[in-house]
C-alpha positions in Angstrom: -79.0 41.4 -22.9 -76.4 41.1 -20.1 -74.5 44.3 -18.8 -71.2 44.5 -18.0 -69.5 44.3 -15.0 -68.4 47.8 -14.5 -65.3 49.1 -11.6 -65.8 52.7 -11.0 -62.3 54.2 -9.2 -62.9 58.1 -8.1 -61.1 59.2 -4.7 -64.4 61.2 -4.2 -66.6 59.0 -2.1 -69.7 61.1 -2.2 -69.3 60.8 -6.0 -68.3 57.3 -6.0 -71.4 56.3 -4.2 -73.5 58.5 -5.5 -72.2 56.7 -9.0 -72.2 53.7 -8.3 -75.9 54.0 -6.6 -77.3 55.0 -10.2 -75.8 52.3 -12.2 -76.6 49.7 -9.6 -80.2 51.0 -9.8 -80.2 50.7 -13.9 -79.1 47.0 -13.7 -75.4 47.1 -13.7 -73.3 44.8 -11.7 -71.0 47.8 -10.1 -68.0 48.0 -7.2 -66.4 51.2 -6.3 -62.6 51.7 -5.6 -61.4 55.2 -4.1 -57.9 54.6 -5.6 -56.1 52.8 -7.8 -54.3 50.3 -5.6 -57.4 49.4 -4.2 -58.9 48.9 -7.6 -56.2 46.4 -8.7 -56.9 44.7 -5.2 -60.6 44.2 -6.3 -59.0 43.0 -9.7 -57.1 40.6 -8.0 -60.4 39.2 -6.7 -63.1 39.7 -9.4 -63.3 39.8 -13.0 -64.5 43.4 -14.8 -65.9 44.1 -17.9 -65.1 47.8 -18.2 -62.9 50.2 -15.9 -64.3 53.9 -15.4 -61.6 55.7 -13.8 -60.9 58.9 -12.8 -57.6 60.5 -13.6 -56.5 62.2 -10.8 -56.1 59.7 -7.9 -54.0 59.3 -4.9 -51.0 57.8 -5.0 -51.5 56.3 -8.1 -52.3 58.4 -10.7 -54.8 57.3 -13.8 -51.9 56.7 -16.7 -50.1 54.3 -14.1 -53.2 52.5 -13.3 -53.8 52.1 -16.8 -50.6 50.6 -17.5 -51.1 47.8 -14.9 -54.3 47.0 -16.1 -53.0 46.5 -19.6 -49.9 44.1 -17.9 -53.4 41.7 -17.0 -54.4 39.4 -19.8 -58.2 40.4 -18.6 -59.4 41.7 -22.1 -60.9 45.2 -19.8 -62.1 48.2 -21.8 -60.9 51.2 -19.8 -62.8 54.9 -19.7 -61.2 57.6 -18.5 -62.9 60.2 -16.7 -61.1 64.4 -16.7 -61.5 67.7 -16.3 -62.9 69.5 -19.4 -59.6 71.4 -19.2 -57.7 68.5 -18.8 -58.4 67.2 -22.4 -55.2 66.6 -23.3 -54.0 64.1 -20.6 -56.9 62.1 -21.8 -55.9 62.2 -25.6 -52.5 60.4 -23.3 -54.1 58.1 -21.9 -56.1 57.1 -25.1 -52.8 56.2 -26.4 -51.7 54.3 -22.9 -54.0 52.2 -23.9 -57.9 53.9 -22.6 -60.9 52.9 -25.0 -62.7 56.2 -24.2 -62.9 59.4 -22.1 -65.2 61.8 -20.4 -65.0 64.9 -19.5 -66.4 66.2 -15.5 -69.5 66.7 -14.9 -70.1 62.8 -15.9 -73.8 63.1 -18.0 -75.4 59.8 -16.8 -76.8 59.0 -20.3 -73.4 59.9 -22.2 -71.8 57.7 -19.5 -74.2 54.3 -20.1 -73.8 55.2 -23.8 -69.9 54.7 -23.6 -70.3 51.8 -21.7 -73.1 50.1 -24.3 -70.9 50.8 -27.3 -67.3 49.2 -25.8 -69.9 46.3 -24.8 -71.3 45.3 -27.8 -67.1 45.6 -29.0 -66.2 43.2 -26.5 -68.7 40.7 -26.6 -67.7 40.3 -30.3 -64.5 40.8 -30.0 -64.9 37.7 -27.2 -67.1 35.7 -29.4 -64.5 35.8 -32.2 -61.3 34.8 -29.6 -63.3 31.7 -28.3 -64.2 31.0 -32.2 -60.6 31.5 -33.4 -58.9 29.4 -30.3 -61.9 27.1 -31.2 -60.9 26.4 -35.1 -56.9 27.2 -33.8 -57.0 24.0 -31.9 -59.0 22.0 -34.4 -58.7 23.5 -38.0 -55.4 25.2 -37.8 -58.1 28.3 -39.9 -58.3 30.8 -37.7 -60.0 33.2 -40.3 -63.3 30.9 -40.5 -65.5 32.9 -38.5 -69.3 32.7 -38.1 -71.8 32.5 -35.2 -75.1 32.3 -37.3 -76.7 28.5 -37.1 -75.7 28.0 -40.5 -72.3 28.2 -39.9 -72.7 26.2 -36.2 -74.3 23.5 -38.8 -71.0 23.7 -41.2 -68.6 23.9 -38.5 -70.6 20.6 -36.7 -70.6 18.9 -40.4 -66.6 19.4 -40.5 -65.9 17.9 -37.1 -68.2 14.7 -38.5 -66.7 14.3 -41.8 -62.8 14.6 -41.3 -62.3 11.7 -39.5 -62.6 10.0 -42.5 -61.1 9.8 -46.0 -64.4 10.0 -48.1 -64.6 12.7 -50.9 -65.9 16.1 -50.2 -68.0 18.5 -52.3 -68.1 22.0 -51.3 -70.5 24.0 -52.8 -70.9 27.7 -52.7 -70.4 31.2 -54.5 -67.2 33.0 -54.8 -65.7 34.0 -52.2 -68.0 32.0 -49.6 -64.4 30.7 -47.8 -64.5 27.1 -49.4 -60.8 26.4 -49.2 -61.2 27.5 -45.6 -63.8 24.9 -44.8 -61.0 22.3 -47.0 -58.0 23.5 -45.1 -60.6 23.1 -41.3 -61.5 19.6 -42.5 -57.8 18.5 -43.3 -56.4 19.8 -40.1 -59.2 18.5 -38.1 -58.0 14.8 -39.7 -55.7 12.1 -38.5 -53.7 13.8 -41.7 -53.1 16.8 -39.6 -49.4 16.2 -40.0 -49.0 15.4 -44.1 -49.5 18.3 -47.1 -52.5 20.3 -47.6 -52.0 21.1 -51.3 -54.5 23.2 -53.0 -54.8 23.9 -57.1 -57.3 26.2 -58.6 -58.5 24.7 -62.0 -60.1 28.0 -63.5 -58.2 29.5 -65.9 -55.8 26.7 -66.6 -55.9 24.8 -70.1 -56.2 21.6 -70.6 -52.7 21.0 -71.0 -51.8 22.6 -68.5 -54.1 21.5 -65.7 -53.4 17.8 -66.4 -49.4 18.5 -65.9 -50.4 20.5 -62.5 -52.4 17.4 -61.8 -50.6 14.6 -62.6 -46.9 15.7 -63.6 -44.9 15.5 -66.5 -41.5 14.2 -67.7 -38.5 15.4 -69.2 -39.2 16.0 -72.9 -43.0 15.4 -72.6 -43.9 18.6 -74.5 -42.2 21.6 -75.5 -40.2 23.2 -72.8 -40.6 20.6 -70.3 -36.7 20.7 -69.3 -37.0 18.8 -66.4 -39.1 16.4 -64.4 -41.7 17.5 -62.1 -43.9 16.4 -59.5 -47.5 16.9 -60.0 -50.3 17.7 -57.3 -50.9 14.3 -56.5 -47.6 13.3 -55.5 -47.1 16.3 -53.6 -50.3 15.7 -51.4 -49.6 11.9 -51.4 -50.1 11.3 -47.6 -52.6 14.0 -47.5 -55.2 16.1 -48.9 -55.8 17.0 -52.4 -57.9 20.6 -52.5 -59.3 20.9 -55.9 -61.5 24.1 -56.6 -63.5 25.2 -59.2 -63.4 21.5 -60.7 -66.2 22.4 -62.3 -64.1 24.0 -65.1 -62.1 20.4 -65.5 -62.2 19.3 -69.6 -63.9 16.0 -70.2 -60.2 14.5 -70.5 -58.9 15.2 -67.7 -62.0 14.5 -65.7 -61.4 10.9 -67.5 -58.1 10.5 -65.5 -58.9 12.1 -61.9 -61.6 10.0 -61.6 -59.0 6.8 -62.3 -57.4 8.2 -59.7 -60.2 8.5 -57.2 -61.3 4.8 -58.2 -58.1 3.2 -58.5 -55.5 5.9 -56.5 -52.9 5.9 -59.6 -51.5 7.4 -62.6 -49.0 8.1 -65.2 -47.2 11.3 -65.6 -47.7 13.3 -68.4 -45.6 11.9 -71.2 -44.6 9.0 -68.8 -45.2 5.2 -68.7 -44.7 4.2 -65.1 -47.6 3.9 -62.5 -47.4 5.7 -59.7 -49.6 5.1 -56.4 -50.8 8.1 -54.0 -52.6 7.8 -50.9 -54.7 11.2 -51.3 -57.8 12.1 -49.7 -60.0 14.8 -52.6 -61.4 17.6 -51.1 -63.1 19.8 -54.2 -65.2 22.8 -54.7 -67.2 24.3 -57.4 -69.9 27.8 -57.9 -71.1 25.2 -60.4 -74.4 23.4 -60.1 -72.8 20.4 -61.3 -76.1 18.4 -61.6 -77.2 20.9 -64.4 -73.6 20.2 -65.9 -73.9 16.3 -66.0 -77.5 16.6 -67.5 -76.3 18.9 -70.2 -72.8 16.7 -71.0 -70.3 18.8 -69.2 -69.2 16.9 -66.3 -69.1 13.1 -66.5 -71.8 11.7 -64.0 -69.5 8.6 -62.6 -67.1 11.3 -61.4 -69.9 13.8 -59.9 -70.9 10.5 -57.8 -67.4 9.9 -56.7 -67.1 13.4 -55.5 -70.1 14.2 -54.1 -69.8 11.4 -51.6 -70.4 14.1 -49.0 -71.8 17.6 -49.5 -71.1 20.8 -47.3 -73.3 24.0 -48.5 -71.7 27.1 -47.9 -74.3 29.5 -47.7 -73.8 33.8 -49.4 -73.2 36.5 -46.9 -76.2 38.2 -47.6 -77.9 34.7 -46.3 -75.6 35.5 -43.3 -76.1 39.2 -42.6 -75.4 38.6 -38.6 -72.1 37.5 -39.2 -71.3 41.0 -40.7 -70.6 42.5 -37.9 -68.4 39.6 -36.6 -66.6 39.6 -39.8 -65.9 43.2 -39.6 -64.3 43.1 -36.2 -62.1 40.2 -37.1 -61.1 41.7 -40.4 -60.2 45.5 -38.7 -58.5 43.6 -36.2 -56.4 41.3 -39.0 -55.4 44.6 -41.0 -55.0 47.1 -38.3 -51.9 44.6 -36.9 -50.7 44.2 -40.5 -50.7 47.8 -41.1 -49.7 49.0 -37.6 -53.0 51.3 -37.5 -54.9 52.0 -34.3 -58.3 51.3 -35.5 -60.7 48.8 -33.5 -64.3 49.7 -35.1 -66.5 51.1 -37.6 -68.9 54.3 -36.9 -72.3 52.9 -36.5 -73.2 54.7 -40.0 -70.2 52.4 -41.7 -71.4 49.5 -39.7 -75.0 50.0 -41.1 -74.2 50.3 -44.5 -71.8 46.9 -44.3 -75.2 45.7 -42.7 -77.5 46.4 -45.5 -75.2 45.5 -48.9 -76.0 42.6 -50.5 -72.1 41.4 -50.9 -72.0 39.7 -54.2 -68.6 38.9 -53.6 -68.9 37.8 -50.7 -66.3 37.3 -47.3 -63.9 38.2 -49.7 -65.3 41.4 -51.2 -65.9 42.0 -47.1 -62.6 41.4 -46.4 -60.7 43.7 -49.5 -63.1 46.1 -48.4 -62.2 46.1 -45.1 -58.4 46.0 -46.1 -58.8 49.4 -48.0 -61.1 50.8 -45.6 -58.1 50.3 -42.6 -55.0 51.5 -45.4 -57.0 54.6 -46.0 -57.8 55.6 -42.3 -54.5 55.6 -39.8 -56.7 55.9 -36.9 -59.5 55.9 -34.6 -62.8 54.9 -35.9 -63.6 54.2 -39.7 -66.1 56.4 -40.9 -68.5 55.6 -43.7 -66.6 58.1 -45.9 -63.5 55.2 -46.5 -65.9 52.8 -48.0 -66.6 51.9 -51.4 -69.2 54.1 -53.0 -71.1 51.2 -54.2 -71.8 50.2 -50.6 -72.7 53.5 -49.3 -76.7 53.4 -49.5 -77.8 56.8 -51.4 -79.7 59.1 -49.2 -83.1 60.0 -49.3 -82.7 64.0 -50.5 -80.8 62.9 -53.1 -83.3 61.4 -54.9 -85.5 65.1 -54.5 -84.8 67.5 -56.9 -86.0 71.0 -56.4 -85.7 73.6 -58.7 -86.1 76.8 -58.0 -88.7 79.1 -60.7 -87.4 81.2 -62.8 -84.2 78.5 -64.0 -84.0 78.4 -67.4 -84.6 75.0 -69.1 -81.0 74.5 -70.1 -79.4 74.9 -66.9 -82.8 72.9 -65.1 -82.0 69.9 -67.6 -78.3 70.0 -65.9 -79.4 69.6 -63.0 -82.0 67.2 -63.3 -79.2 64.9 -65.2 -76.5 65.6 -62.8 -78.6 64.7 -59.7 -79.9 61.3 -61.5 -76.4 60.6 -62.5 -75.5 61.3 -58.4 -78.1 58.6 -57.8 -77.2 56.2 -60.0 -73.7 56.3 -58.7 -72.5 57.7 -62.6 -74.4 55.0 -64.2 -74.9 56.5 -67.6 -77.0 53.5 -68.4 -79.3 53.6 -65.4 -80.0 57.5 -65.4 -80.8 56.9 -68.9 -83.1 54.2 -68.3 -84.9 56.6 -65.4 -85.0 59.9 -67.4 -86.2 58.4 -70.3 -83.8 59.8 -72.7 -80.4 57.6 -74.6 -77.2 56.8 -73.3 -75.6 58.8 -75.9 -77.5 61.8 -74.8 -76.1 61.4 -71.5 -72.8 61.1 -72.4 -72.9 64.2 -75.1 -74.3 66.6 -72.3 -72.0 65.7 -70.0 -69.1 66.2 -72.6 -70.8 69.7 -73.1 -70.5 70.3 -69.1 -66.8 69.3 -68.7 
């Protein structure tokens, strides 16, 4: 891995050199500065990765420098270095706008420690800027965010595929970002300028979804008052985003696909044709295939739609992007929520890491929300995150019961520990002592 290019400003020489001797010798590209006008000279000149500065200088002192360096659009983590006395002025200049402090006498190890951990922030913090001004320019989506090859493949397939007006399938669980990948596609177009209109077809009828489709007029049904618009004439010009069309009635399936084959319709309750010019874009958790073979989903219309397919694949297919993710989502909610929080502890990160995220980016990113709401600052410890994600430690699961406990109070225990483990799954401590759910539940009545 590269190191960072690291500016060390101390008005000590013999310490200076003597610093930046040892981090030279461990691999780091390293210039020294003995104050801090001549460190914003160097800045002038060269590009730094991280500032260690000390915060007694000449002239000008360490909160001053800080505040220049934080006028420069150079994304630079700062370090502060002070006297163990001195504490508090470092506590300042953590809110001027320092990423970390130590105190004198610098421990070596402590010191490359620091300077791995705002590393490894930077470089993703970097990695998502050039992939946000990336999609910015071309997708107008700045919150599709990936760096694994199967999302270099998908964001590759979208640059291919929106040139042109053929129908796309999207394809992936819930909450895998498929309306992201529909709104990147549309703004990628030559329809970058017309609507994007979206409609979710779960959970509509049949009614319903045909009149969000296609319109209706005055007097078509029962309380229709008035005439309105439907989806397709408000995308007319554009792009159509349909998702879960998988839940579509047979009925209605009939008439989108006369409108994919023949680009008109009839309002609901209406007579007149109208023509659209709209480009389809839909998405289904589905496997659609198994729906045409058992009579769910007409087959002529799966063709028409699956013209062109984009995969999207599960998080947990994706673990490397976690950490990505995370940054970009603390980042997202810390602004919203006016919190100074910029990571997770490296236990929080590790259990992100290892969950299997059935819901997905989105369960990621609600988690992420909560986890910023609940802490107002610093770094997010594993304690704000969802139970369920938290992996159960090992001594947990080792129960030890002293001699000499009665067989009452050790059948407490031994239920109260399993229950611990199973995260007060009454059902799975069942299943793992051996013994009925009711049995549970009536002991723990007994306790409470």
């Amino acid at each position: 891995m590269t190191k960072p290019r690291i500016l060390l400003i101390d008005d000590d020489k013999a310490a200076l050199d003597g610093l930046v001797k040892i981090l030279a010798h461990d691999g780091y590209p390293v210039a020294g500065a003995l104050s801090g006008y001549e460190a914003l000279n160097l800045f002038s000149k060269k590009t730094f990765d991280i500032v260690v500065t000390d915060m007694k200088l000449p002239g000008m002192g360490g909160l001053s420098l800080i505040h220049e360096l934080r006028k420069k659009d150079e994304p630079v983590a700062i370090v502060v270095i002070t006297a163990y006395s001195s504490v508090k002025t470092a506590v300042e200049a953590i809110k001027c706008g320092a990423d970390d402090y130590l105190t004198k006498p610098v421990n070596i190890e402590e010191l490359e420690l620091v300077l791995e951990k705002l590393w490894e922030r930077q470089q993703l913090i970097a990695q998502n800027r050039l992939l946000k001004e990336k999609l910015k320019g071309k997708y107008k989506s700045s919150e599709l965010v990936g760096s694994t090859p199967q999302m270099h493949r998908i964001f590759k397939m979208i640059e291919d595929v929106a040139p042109s007006t053929a129908s796309i399938l999207i394809l992936g669980e819930t909450g895998t970002g498929k309306e992201l990948v529909a709104n990147a596609i549309h703004y990628q177009s030559d329809r970058t300028s017309t609507p994007f209109v979206a409609l979710h077809c779960a959970a509509l009828s049949e009614g319903v979804l045909e009149s969000e489709l296609f319109g209706h007029e005055k007097g078509a049904f029962t309380g229709a008052v008035q005439l309105r618009r439907g989806r397709f004439e408000m995308a007319d010009g554009g792009t159509l985003f349909l998702d879960e069309v998988g839940e579509m009635s047979l009925k209605v399936q009939v008439k989108l696909l006369r409108v994919l084959e023949k680009g008109e319709f009839e309002r609901v309750g209406g007579e007149k044709t109208i023509k659209v010019d709209v480009r389809l874009i839909a998405a289904t958790n589905r496997d659609l295939e198994k729906e045409v073979s058992e009579g769910r989903f007409r087959e002529d219309l799966f063709y028409r739609l699956n013209v062109i397919t984009i995969h999207l694949p599960p998080l947990r297919e994706r673990k490397e992007d976690i950490s990505l993710l995370s940054h970009f989502f603390i980042i997202k909610y810390a602004k919203k929520y006016k919190r100074e929080i910029m990571e997770f502890t490296p236990e929080a990160m590790d259990a992100l890491c290892a969950y299997h995220w059935p819901g997905n980016v989105r369960e990621l990113e609600n988690v992420i929300e909560r986890a910023v709401v609940l802490c107002k600052k610093g770094t997010i410890p594993v304690d704000y995150l969802p139970k369920n994600i938290v992996p159960i430690k090992e001594d947990i699961a080792i129960i030890k019961i002293p001699l000499g406990t009665s067989l009452k109070e050790a059948e407490k225990e031994i239920i109260q520990r399993t229950l611990l483990m199973t995260r007060s799954s009454k059902k799975e401590a069942a299943k793992i002592l051996g013994i009925s759910t009711r049995k549970i539940e009536y002991k723990v009545k007994e306790w409470s």
